[in-house]
FILUMSE-181511 format. One record per residue (C-alpha): residue in three letters; x, y, z; residue number from 1. Coordinates in pm, 1 decimal. Layout:
! FILUMSE-181511
 residu        u        v        w num
    Ala        X        Y        Z NUM
...
***
This chain:
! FILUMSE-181511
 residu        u        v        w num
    Unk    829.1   2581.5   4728.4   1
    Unk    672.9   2333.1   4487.9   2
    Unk    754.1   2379.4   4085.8   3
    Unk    436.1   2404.9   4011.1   4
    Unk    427.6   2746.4   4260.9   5
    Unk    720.1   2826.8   4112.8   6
    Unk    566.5   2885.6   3756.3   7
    Unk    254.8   3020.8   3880.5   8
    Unk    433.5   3300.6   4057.3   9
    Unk    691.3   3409.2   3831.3  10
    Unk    657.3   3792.3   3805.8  11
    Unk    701.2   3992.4   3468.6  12
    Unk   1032.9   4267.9   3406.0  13
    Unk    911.3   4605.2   3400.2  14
    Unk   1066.7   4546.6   2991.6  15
    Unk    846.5   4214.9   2965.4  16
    Unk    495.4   4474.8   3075.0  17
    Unk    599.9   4723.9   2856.8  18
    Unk    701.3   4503.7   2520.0  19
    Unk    346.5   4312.1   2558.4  20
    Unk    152.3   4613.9   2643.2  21
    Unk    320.9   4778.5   2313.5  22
    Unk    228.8   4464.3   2121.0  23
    Unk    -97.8   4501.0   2246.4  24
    Unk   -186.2   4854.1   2155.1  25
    Unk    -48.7   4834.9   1835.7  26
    Unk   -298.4   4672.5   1668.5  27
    Unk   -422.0   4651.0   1287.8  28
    Unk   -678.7   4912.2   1398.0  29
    Unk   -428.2   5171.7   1309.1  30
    Unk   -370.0   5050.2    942.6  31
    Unk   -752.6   5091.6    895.7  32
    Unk   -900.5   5324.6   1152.8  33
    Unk   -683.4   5659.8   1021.4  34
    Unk   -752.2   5670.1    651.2  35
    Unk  -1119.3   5687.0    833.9  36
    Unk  -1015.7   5962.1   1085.2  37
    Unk   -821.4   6121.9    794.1  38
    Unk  -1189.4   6174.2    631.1  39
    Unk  -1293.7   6314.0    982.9  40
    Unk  -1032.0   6557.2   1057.4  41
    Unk   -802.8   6611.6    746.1  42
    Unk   -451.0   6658.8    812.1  43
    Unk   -519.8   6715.8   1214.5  44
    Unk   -510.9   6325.1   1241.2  45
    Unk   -200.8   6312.0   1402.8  46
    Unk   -358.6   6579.1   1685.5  47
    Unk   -668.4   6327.8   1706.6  48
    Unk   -418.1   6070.1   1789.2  49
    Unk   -282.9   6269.6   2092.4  50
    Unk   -560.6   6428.6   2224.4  51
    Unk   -708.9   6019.3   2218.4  52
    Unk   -433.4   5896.5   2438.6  53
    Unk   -518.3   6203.8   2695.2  54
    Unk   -860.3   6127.3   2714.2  55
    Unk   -798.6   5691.4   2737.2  56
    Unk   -564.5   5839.0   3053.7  57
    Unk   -803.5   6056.1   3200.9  58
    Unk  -1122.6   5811.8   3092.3  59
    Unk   -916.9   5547.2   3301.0  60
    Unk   -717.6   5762.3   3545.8  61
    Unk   -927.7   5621.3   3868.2  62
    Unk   -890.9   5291.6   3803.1  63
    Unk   -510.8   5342.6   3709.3  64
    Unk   -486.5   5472.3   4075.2  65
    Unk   -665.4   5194.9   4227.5  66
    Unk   -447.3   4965.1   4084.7  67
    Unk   -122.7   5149.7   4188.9  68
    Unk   -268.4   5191.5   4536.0  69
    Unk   -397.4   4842.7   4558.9  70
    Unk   -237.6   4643.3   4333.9  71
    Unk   -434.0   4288.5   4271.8  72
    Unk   -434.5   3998.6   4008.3  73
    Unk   -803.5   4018.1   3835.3  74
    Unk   -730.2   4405.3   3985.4  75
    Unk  -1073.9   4491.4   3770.6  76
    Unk  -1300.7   4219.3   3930.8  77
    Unk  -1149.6   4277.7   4258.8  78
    Unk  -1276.7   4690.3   4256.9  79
    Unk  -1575.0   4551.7   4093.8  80
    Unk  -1643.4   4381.9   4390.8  81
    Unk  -1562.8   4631.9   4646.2  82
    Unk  -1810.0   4812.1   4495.3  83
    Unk  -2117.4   4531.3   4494.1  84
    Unk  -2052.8   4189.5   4517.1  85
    Unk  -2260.1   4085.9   4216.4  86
    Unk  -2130.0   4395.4   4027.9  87
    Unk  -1791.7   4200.0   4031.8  88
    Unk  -1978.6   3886.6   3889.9  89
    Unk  -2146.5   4034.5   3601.7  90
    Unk  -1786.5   4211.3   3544.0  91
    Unk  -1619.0   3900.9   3522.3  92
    Unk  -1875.2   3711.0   3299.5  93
    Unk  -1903.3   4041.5   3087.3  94
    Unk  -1479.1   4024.0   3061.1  95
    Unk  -1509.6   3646.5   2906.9  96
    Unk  -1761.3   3764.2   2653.5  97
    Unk  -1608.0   4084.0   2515.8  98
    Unk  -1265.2   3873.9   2430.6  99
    Unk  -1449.5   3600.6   2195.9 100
    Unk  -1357.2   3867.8   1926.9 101
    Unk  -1049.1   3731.5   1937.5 102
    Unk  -1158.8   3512.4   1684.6 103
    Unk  -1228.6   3805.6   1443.5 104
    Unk   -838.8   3907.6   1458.5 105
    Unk   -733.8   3548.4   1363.7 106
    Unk  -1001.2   3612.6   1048.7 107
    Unk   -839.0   3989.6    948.3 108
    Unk   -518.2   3807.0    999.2 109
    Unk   -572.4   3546.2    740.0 110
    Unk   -739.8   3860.8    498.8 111
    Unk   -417.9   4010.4    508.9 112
    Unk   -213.8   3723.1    407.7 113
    Unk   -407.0   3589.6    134.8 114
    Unk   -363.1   3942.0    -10.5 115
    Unk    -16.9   3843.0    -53.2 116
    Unk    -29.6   3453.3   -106.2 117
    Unk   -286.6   3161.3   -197.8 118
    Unk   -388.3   3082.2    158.0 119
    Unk   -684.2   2876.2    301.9 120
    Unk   -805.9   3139.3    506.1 121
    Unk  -1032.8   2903.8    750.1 122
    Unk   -725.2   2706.3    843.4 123
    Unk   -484.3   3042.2    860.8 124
    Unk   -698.4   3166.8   1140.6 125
    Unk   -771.2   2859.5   1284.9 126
    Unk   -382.7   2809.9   1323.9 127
    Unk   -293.4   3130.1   1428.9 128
    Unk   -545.6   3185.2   1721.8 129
    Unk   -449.7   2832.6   1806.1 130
    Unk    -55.1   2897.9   1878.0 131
    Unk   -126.6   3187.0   2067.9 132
    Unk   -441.5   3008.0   2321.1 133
    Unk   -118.9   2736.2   2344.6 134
    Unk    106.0   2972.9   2401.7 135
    Unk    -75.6   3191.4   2707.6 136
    Unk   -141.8   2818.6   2865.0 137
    Unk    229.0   2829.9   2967.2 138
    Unk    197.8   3156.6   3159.6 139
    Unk    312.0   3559.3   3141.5 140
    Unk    640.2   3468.6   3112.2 141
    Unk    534.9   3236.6   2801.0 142
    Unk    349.3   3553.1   2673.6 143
    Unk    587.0   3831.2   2701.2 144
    Unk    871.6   3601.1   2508.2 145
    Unk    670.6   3547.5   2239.7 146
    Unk    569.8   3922.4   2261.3 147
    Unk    958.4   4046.0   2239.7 148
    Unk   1058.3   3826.4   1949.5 149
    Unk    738.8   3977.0   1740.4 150
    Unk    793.3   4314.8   1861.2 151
    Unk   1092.4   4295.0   1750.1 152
    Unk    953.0   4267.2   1345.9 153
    Unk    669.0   4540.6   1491.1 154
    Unk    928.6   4808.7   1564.9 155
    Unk   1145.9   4759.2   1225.0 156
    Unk    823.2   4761.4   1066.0 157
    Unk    682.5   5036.9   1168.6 158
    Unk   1026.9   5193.4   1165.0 159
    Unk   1079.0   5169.3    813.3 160
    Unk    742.6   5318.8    760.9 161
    Unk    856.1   5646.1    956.1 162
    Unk   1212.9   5653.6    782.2 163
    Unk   1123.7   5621.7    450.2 164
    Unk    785.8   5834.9    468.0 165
    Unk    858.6   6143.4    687.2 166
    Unk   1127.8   6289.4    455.3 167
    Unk    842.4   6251.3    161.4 168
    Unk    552.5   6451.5    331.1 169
    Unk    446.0   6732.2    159.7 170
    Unk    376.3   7076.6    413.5 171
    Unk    113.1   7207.5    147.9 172
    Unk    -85.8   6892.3    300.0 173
    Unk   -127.4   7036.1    637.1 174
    Unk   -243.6   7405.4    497.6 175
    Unk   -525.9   7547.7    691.4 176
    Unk   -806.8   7453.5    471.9 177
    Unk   -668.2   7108.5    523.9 178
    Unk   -637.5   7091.2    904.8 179
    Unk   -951.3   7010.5   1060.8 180
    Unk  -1206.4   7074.7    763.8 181
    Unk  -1475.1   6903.3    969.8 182
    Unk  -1388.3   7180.7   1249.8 183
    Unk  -1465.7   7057.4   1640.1 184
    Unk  -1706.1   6771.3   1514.4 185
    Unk  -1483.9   6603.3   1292.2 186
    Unk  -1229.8   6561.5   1583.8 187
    Unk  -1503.1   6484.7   1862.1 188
    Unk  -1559.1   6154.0   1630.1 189
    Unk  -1177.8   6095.3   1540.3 190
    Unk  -1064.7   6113.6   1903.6 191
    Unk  -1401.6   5893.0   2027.4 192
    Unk  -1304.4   5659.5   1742.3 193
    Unk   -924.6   5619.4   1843.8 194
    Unk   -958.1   5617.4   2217.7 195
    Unk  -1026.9   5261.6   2291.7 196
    Unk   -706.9   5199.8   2076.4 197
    Unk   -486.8   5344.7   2308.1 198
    Unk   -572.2   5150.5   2631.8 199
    Unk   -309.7   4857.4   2591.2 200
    Unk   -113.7   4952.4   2905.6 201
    Unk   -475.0   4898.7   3093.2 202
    Unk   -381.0   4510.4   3109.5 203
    Unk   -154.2   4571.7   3341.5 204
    Unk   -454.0   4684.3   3623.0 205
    Unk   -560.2   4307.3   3613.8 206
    Unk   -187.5   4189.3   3644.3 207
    Unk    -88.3   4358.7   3990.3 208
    Unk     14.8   3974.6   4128.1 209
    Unk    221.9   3906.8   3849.0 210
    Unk    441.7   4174.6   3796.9 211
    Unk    745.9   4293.3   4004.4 212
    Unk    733.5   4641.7   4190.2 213
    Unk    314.0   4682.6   4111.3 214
    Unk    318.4   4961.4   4298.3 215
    Unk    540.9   5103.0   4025.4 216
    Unk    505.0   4964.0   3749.9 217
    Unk     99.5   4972.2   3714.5 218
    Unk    114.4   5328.5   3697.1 219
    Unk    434.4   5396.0   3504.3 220
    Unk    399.7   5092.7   3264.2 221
    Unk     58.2   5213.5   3165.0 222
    Unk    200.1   5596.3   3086.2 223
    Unk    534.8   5449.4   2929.0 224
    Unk    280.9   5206.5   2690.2 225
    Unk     53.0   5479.5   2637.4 226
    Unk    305.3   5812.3   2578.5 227
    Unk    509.0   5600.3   2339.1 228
    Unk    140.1   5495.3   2143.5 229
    Unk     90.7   5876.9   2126.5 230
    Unk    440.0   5991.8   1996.2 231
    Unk    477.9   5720.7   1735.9 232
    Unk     70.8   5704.0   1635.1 233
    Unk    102.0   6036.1   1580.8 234
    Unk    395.4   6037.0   1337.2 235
    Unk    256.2   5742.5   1153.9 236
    Unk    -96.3   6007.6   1131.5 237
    Unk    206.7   6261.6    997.1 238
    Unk    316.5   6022.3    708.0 239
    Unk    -83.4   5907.3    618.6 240
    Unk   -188.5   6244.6    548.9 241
    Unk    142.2   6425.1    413.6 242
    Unk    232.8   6191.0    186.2 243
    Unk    -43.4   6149.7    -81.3 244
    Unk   -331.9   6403.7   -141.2 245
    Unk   -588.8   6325.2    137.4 246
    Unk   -840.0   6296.9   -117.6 247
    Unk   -643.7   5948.9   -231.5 248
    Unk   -611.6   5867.8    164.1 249
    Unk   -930.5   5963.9    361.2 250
    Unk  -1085.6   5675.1    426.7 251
    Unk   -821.7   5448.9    300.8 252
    Unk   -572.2   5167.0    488.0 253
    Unk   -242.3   5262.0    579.4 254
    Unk    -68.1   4992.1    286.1 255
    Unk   -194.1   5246.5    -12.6 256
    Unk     66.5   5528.5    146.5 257
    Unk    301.8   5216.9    197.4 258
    Unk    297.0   5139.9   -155.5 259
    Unk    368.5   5483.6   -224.8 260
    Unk    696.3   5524.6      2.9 261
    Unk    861.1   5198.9    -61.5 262
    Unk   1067.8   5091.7   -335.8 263
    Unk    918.2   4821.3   -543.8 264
    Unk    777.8   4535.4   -402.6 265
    Unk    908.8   4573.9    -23.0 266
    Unk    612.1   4797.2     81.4 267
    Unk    493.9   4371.9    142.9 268
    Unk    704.7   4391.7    410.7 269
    Unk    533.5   4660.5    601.6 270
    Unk    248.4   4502.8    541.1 271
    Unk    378.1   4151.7    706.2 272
    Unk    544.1   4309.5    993.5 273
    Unk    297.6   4590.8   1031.1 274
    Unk    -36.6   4449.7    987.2 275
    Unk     12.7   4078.2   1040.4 276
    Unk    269.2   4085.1   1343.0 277
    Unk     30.0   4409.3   1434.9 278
    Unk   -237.9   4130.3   1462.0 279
    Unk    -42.3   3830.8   1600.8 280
    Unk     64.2   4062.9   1921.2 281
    Unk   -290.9   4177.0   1978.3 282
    Unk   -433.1   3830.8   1991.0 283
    Unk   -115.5   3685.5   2225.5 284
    Unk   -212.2   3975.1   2463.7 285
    Unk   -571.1   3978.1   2468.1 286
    Unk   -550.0   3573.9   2585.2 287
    Unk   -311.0   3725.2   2861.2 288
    Unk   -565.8   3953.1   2940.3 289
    Unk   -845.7   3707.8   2965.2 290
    Unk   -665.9   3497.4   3154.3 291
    Unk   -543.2   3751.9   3434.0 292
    Unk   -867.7   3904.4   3435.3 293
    Unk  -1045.8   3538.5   3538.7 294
    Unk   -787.1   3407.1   3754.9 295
    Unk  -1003.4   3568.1   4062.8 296
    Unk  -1338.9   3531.2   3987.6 297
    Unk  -1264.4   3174.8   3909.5 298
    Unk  -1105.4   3093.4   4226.2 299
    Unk  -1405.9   3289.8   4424.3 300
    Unk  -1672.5   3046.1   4235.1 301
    Unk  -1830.4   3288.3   3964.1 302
    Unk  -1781.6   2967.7   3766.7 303
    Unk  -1834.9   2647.2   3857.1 304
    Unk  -1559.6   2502.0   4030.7 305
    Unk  -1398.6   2292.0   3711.2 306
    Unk  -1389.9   2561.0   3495.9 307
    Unk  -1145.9   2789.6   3737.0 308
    Unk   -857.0   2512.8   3762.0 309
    Unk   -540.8   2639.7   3740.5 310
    Unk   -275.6   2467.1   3583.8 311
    Unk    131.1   2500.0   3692.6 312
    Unk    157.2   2819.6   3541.4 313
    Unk   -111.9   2993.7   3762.5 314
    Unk   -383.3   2992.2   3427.8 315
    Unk   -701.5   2919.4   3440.9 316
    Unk   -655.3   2637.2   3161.1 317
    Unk  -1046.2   2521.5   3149.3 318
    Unk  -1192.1   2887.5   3112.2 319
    Unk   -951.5   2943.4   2863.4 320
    Unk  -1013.7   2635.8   2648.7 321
    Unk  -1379.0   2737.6   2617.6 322
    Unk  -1289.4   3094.8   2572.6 323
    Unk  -1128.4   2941.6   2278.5 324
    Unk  -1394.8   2714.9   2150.4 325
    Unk  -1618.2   3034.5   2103.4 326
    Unk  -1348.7   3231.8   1980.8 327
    Unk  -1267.3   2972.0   1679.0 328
    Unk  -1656.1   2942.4   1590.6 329
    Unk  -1726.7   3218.3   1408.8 330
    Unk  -1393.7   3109.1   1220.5 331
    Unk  -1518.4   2708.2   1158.7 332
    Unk  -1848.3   2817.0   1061.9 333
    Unk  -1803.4   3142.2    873.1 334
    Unk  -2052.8   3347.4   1101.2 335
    Unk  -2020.3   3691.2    984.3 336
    Unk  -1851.8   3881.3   1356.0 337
    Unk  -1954.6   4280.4   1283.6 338
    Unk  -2283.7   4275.0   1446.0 339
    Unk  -2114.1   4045.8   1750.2 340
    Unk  -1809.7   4319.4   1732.7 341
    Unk  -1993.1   4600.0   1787.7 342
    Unk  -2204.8   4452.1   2057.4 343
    Unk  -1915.5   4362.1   2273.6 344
    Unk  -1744.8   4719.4   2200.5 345
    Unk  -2076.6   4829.4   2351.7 346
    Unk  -2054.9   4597.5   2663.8 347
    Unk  -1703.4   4702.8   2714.7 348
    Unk  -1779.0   5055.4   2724.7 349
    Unk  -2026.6   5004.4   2995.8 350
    Unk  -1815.8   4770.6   3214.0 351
    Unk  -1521.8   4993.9   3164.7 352
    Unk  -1760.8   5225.1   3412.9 353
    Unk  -1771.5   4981.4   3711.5 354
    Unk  -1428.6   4955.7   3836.6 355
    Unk  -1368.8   5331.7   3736.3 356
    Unk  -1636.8   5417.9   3959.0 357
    Unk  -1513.0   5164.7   4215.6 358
    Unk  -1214.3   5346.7   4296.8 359
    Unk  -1395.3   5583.4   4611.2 360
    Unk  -1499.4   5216.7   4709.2 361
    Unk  -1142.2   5090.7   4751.4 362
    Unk  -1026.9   5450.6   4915.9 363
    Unk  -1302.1   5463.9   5163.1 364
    Unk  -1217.1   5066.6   5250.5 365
    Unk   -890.7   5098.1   5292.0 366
    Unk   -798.3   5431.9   5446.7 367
    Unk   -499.6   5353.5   5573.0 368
    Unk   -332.6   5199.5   5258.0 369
    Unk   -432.4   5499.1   5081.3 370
    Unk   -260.1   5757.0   5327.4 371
    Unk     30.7   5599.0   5310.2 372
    Unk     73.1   5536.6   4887.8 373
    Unk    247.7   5799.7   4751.5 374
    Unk      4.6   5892.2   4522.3 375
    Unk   -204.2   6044.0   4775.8 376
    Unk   -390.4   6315.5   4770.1 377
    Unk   -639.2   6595.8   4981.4 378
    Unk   -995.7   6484.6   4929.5 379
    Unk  -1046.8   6845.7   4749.9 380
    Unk   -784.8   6756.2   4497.5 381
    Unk   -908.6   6387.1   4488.8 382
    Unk  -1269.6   6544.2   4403.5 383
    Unk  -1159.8   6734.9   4137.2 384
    Unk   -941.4   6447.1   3937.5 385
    Unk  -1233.3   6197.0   3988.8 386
    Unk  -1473.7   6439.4   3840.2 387
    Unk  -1279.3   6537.7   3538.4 388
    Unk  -1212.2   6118.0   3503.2 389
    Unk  -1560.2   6066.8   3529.7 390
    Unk  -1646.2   6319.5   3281.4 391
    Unk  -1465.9   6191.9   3037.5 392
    Unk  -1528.8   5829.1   3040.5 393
    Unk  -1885.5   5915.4   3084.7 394
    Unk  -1841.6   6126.2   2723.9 395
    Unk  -1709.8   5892.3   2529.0 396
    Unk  -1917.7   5640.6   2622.2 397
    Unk  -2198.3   5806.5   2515.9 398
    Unk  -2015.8   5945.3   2187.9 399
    Unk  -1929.5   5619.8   2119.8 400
    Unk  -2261.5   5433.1   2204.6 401
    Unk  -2502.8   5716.1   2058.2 402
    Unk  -2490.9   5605.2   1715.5 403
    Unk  -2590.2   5172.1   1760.6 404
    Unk  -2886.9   5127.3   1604.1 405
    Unk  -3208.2   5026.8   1876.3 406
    Unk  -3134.6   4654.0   1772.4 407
    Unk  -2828.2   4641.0   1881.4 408
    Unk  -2919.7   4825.3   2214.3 409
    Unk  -3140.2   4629.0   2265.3 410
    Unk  -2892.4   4315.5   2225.0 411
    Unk  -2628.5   4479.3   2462.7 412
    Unk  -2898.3   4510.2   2700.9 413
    Unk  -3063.9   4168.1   2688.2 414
    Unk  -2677.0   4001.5   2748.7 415
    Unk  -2643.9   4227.1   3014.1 416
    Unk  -3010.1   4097.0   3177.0 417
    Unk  -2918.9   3766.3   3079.2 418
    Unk  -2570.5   3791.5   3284.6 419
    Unk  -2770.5   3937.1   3603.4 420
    Unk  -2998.1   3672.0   3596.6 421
    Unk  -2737.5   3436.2   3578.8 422
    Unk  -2507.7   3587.6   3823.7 423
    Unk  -2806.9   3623.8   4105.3 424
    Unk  -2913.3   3219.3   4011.4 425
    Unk  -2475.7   3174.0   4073.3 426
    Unk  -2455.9   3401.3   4404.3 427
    Unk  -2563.7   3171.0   4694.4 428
    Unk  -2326.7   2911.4   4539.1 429
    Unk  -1992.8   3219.6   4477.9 430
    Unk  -2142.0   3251.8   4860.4 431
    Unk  -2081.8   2916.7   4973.2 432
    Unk  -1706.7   2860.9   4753.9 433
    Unk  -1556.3   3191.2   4900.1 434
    Unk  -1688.3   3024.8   5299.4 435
    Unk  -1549.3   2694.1   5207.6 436
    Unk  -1244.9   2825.4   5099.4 437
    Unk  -1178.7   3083.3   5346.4 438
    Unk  -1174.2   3377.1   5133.8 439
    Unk  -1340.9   3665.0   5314.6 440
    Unk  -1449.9   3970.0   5151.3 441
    Unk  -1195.5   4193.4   5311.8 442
    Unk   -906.0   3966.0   5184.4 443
    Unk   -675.8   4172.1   4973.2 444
    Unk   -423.4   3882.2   4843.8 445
    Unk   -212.6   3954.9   4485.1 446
***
């Protein structure tokens, strides 16, 4: 076997999926988003927080089946297509899109840090999206080291935070008056809010080639990343609300609690290792991400040919490079990202629908395969889990979608016209690549 196969099929450590996927889901999100949630739901944050990492399970639970079943590299694209060939087009095109707001995490990341020092911000965020896009050309592998080192600041971080907080919250805080004052509605919006900042174990349904045991470790890795974003989410939620009066915290980051519950000055380091290394992890596993997500539809001529080269390390180097060029423009040129954020929440919502739904595709195609996983089940059973799945993605899609103003509909739904048109224009060519290259549609490779 050549070197260059070698790299390209090195296969993460259950540990290696679990430390990225952690880096991944804990995000800066959670410094911000549960002052906001505090202002929704009082001291019942930390209940939002668990009830949003059921619903990210169930929203996702068909597609975290299909991947355990059928475990595939680009696993999303691959059900996409199952279900309708172009479907898995659009899905891939729609994937490269959603990730340009990387670019706005390199720009939060350099707003943190000039809180605490003189900084050019421009050339912060230039510099740290850069060493990350450099570090994800060198593979998983690549990825999941750096992932471990800065996990390893995350989880002291975040520790310290716990440690020194819990023993100061105050029970008056979490009274009745003060649980849920905003009764069911106030925790329909916290849990809509916080549900599509539990889903960092979902990389792992685009990874099935690279990781060892997929079978396994799709389903399991996804539960392990997700349970331990629940317990310790929660507890931070705990600490935000019990600490101070929530009328000093609703609606306000987690650093004016941390300033509260450390001594002196060293509240700065929760803010380094718990919003900045919070950030750094996110935007080292969302390039993963990207780049897992591609491999496939590259290699089945979504894009033209050049574009889906792979270097040694199995990554599509030339789709990545451009996904990086867009990523650093709204950084080079100051173009303000909120209107381009919330349009590409929007698209994800919708795509998140398509391989969901494409599970009873896979089943019904492969029979057999199905029968024999161990997660099988009797179609009445089957029925009933798909519909409650269903049902929930389907809610908080429109919960989450419900309140975009009709310009910004109306921008989610010209890219997504935009993307057809471009995908039917693409499909005689995708037609011709997958024939030249002897990839039939029944081929079920890693």
């Amino acid at each position: 076997m050549s070197n260059k196969t070698e790299k390209a099929n090195e296969k993460l450590s259950f540990a290696e999926c679990y430390s990225t996927g952690i880096g991944m889901v804990i995000g800066a999100g959670i410094i911000t988003m549960t002052g906001v949630c505090i202002g929704f739901t009082g001291s019942g944050v930390f209940i939002a927080y668990l009830l949003a990492g059921v619903a990210v399970l169930l929203a996702n639970g068909p597609l975290l089946l299909t991947a355990a079943v059928l475990p595939r590299t680009s696993g999303n694209y691959v059900y996409a297509s199952m279900l309708n060939r172009k479907l898995g087009g659009v899905y891939a095109c729609i994937i490269f899109l959603t990730d340009v707001t990387i670019g706005y995490m390199g720009i939060s990341f350099a707003n943190y840090l000039e809180s605490l020092v003189p900084i050019n911000k421009t050339v912060t965020a230039l510099v740290v999206v850069t060493i990350f896009f450099v570090a994800n050309l060198f593979g998983g592998k690549s990825v999941a080291r750096v992932q471990t080192l800065l996990n390893i600041v995350l989880v002291l971080a975040w520790g310290s935070f716990l440690v020194l907080g819990l023993p100061q919250v105050n029970p008056a805080n979490f009274s009745h008056e003060n649980l849920f004052p905003n009764g069911a509605e106030g925790i329909k919006d916290s849990v809509t809010m916080l549900v599509f900042a539990m889903g960092g174990g979902l990389w792992l349904t685009n990874s099935g080639g690279r990781v060892k045991k997929p079978h396994k470790t799709i389903l399991l890795g996804n539960l392990a990343i997700t349970g331990s974003a629940m317990l310790l989410f929660s507890l931070i939620a705990v600490v935000a609300a019990g600490v101070l009066p929530l009328s000093e915290t609703a609606g306000q980051p987690l650093t004016v609690v941390a300033r509260q519950i450390y001594p002196g000055n060293t509240y700065l380091f929760f803010v380094v290792g718990g919003a900045l290394i919070a950030l750094a992890t996110t935007i080292n596993a969302c390039f993963l991400n990207t780049a897992n997500a591609l491999v496939r539809s590259s290699e089945e001529g979504w894009f033209p040919g050049y574009l889906g080269r792979l270097n040694r390390y199995g990554v599509p180097y030339i789709l990545l490079s451009l996904l990086f060029v867009i990523t650093i423009a709204p950084i080079i040129f100051g173009i303000d990202t909120t209107l381009f954020s919330r349009m590409t929440t929007g698209l994800t919502y919708l795509t998140k629908i398509v391989p969901n739904v494409a599970c009873i595709a896979v089943l019904r195609k492969y029979p057999q395969i199905w029968k024999d996983s161990k997660l099988h089940m009797s179609t009445p059973v089957l029925t009933v889990f798909l519909l409650v799945c269903y049902g929930t993605l389907g809610w908080i899609v429109y919960e989450n979608m419900k309140t975009y103003p009709p310009v910004l509909l109306a921008v989610v739904v010209a890219v997504l016209g935009i993307t057809i048109l471009f995908i039917t224009f693409r499909e005689k060519e995708q037609i011709r690549i997958k024939a030249e290259r002897n990839i039939s549609d029944d081929d079920i490779r890693f």
